[in-house]
N, C-alpha and C positions, 0 to 999 in steps of 0.2 A: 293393065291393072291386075286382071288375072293374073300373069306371069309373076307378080312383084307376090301377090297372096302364094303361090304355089311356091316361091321358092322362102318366102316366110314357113309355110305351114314344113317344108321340109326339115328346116331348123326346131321343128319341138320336137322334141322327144317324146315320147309312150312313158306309159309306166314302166310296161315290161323293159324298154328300152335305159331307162335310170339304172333298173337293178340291174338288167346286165354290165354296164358300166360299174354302179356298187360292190358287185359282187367280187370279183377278184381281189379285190380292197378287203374285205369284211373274212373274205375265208385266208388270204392272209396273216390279217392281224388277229383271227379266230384261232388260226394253232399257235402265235404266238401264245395266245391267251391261255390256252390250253394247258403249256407248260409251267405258266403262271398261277394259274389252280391248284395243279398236282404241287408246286414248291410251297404253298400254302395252305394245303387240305390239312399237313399236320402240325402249320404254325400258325400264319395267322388265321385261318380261320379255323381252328382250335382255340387258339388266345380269346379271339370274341365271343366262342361260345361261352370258355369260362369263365370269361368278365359277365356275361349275361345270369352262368346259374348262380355265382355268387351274388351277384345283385339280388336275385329272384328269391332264394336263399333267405337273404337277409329280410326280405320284406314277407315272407311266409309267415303267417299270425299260425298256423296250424300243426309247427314244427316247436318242441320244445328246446330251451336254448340249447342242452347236450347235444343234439340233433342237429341242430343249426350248428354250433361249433364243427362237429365230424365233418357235416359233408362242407362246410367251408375249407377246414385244414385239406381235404381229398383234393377238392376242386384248385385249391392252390397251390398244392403239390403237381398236379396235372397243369397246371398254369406253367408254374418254372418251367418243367420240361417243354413244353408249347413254347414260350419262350426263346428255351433256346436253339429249339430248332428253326424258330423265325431270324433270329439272330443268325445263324449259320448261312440258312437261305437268303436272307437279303440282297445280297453280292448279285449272287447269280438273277433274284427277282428283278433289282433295280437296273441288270445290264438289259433282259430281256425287257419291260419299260421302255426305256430307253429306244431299243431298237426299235420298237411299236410306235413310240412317239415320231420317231423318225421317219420311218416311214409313210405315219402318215404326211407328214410335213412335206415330204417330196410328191407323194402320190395322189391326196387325196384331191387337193387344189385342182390341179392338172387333167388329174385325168377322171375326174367327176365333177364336182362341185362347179368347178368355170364353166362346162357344160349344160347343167345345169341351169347356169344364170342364165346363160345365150338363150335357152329353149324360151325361160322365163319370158325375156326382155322380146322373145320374136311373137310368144303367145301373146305377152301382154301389147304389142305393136297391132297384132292380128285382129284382137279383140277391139282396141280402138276404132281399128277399118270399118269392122263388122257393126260396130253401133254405129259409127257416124254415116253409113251408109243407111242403116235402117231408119236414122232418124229423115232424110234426104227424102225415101222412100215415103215414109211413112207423112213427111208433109206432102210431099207431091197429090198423095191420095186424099188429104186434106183436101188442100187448093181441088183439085175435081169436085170432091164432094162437095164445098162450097159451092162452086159453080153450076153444079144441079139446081140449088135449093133457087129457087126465084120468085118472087110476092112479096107485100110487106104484109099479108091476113093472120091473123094468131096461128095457125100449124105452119108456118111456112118460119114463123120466129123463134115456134118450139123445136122445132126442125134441126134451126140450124144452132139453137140452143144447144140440143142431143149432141149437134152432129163435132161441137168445139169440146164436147165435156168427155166423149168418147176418143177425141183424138187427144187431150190431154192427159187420159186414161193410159192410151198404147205408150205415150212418151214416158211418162212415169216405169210402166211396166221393163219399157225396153231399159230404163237408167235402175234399174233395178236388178235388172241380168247383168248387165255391163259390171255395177259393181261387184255380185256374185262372182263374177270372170275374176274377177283383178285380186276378191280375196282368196280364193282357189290356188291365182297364179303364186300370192304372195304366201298362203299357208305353204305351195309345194317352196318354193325356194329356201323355207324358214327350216321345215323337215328335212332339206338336202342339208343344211349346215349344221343343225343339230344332229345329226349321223356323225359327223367325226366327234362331236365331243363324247358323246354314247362312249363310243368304243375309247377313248381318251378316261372317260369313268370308272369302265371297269377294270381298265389294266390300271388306273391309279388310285381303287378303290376312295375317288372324288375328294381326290390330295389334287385339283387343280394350283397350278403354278401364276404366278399374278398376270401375266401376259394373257393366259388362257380366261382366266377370270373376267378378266376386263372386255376382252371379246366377246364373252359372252353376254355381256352386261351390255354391252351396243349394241348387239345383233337383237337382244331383247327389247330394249327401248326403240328400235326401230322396228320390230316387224309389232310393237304394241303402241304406237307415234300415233294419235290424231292428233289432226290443226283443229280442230273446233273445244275438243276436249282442253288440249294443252291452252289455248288462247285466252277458256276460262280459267285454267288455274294463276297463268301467268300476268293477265289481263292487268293487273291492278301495277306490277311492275313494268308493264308497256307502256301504260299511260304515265306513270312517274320521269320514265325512258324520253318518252315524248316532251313532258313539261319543260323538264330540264335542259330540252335542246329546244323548243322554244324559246326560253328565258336566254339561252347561250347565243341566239342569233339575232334575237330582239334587242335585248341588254345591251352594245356597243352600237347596237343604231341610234337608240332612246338616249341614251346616258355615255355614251361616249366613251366608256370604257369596255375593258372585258370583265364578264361576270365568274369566268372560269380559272381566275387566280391561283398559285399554290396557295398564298393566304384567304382567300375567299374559302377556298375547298378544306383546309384545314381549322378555318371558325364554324364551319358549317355541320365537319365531324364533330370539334368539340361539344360545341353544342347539343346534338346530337346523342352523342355519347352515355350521358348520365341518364338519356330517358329511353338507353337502349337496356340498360336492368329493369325496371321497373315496365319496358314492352316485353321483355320475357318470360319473368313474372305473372303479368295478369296471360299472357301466351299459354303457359302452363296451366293456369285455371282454364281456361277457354278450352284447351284439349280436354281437361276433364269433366267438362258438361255444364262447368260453372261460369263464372262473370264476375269483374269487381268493378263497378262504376264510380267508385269513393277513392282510387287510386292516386286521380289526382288531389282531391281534395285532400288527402294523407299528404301527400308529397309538399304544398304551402302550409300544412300545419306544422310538417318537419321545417317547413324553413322558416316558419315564425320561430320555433321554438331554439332552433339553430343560433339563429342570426340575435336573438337576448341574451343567447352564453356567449355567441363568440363575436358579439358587436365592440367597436372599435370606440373606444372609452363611455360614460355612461350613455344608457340606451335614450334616443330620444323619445322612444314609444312608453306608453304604462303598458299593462297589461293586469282587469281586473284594479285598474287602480293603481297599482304598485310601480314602479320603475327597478330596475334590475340593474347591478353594478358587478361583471363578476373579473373588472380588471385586477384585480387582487390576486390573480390565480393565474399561475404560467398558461402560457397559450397553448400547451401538450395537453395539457391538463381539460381546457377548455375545449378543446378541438374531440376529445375521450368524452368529456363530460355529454357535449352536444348530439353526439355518434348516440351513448349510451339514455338519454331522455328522448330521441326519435325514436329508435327501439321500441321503448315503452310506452308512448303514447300512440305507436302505429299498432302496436300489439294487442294493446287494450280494447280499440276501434276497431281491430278487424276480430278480434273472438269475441265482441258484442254482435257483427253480424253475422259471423260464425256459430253462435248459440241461437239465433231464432231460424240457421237456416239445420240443425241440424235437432235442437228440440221440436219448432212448431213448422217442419219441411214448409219453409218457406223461401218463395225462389229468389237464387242468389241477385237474380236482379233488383226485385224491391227493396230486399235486405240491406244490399249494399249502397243503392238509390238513398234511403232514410240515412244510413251512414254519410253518404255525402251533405246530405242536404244539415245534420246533425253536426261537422263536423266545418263545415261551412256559417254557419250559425254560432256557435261554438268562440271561433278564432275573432269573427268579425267581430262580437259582442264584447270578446275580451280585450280588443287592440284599438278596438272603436273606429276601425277602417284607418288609423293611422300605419302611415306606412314609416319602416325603421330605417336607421343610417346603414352604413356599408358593415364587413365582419375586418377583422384586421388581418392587413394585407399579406403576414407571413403563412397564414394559416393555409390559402392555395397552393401556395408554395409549398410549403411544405406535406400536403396530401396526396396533390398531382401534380408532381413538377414535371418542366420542360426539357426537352433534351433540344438543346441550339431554340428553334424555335418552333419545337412539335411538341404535341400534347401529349405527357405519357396517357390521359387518361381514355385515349381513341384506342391504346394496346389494350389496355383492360377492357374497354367493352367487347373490343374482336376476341377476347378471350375465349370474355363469358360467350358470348356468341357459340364460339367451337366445343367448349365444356357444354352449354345445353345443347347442343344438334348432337354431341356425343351421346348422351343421356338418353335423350329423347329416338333417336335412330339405332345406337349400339346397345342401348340396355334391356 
């Protein structure tokens, strides 16, 4: 067992031991870099200086505009020329680049970085031995100590009270260093790989290329990866994950067929679908501190009010008494009309709760609560809990038609979907 740890512990590396590995690497691709400075002492970084003082320039409250003018014209006169000697230089910049990129490509992996990992993965091997032995230990002295204590008289029960709550204590302590090892082990691994981008930075003044990007963006999500963290975020789509294979194994024992249909799956989008606007929606409220609880109750009053313009000859509901005829009117016309009076009666209901949350700061949730319960009152009172006939059959058709037998209306939610995650993540 010794032997197995000595020829482990032979496999780390030192620190010292890293950077001399590092180093050859770093003063290579250093006079690379070198040459890359002096090509851009008098372009590009020239050019960003005097993007910098015309910027600065322009925002100086202390300079008169004459004065702002001159030394603008100077600094952009000095720009041109910067310019073009950046322009001249590039060639020869982006060969030397290039060679930098290259080499580390061949070098760095090889003859660091996989070294590296190995010392990584024999510390973090070594570090395992090393708790799981202390823990072995550490109960063994337990069990003795147990065995001393002998009586059943009160000190002999505080005794061995002490003697569990102190050896709970060293476990704790030792699972405490254990994990200190392992992020030690994993901070060094995370710093051996962020060294080559470093140098990848400045020769490409952080013009990474997509390949390089994305690596980076892995290496990140992994050395920043908890399970307990991630489980919470994810949690709510694990269990949906779970339901759904529930019901897919259950569902053909109980009922005899499969539940996992193209057509099952594709009613199930549609469905779906129309109350994916309206969850990204109140989604957006919710990022910004607010709540709308009346969302749905908007969404049945849009569809009372829908289904009286665009019902399929006269309506068989009143509303307030009235009965409503609007076959007189082309179905475009009604399908416009219907669009445009949901509009306005969601509009009107939401800046009623909008005006008491923004004259008397009251919170979006009561506000929107009495909106619900107002607009729920409201429809019922007017329709008399009667419910209406169907809307006429061309009008789905013609809003969201099919293609064969898919719903364009599942492309439009995944739209919206990518339009808001644009929004909300790139803007």
């Amino acid at each position: 067992m010794s032997q197995n740890n000595e020829k482990l512990g032979a496999e780390i590396l030192s620190v010292d031991q890293e950077e001399s590995l590092l180093k050859p690497i770093t003063d290579h691709v250093g006079k690379i870099q070198a040459q890359i400075d002096e090509l851009r002492k008098d372009g590009t970084d020239k050019t960003v200086e005097l993007l910098n003082v015309i910027q600065m320039t322009k925002n100086d409250k202390s300079l008169s505009k004459n004065e702002k003018e001159n030394r603008i014209a100077e600094a952009k006169k000095a720009l041109e020329a910067a310019q073009q000697v950046e322009k001249a230089n590039k060639p020869a910049v982006d060969k030397l680049i290039n060679e930098g990129v290259t080499y580390l490509n061949q070098h760095f992996e090889k003859e660091y970085y996989s070294k590296v990992v190995a010392s990584c993965a024999a510390e973090k091997t070594l570090a395992a031995k090393r708790y799981s032995d202390l823990l072995a230990e550490l109960k063994n002295v337990h069990a003795q100590n147990l065995s001393k204590i002998t009586g059943n008289d009160a000190d002999a029960k505080q005794e061995l009270k002490d003697e569990k709550y102190v050896y709970k204590n060293k476990v704790f302590d030792a699972k405490l260093t254990y994990q200190k090892e392992l992020q030690a082990i994993k901070d060094r691994k995370h710093e051996a790989f962020i060294q080559r981008y470093h140098l990848i930075d400045l020769l490409k003044m952080s013009k990474f290329s997509f390949a390089e990007t994305q690596a980076q963006k892995i290496e990140h999500y992994l050395y920043t990866f908890n399970r307990k963290d991630w489980l919470l975020r994810n949690g709510l789509y694990l269990v949906i994950i779970l339901v759904f294979i529930g019901l897919g194994i259950v569902t053909p024992i109980i009922k005899k067929t499969p539940l996992f249909t193209v057509n099952n799956i594709l009613n199930i989008l549609q469905q779906a679908s129309p109350r994916m606007f309206l969850a990204l929606g109140v989604a957006g409220v919710i990022m910004l501190a607010g709540t709308d609880l009346s969302i749905g109750r908007m969404v049945g009053m849009g569809m009372v009010a829908s289904t009286i313009i665009m019902h399929k000859g006269i309506n068989t509901g009143a509303v307030f008494g009235k009965v409503f005829d609007f076959t007189n009117l082309p179905i475009g016309l009604r399908a416009i009309m219907a669009l445009v009076v949901c509009i306005i009666l969601c509009t009107i209901f939401t800046s009623i709760a909008g005006f008491f949350k923004a004259k008397y700061k009251m919170h979006p949730f009561i506000s929107s609560m009495s909106n619900m319960l107002i607009i729920f009152g409201m429809v019922t009172y007017a329709t008399k809990g009667v419910s209406f006939g169907a809307i006429e059959n061309d009008i789905p058709a013609m809003i969201i038609p099919k293609i064969g037998n898919f719903p364009t209306i599942i492309l439009w939610a995944a739209t919206a979907v990518i339009v808001v995650w644009f929004i909300w993540n790139k803007t």
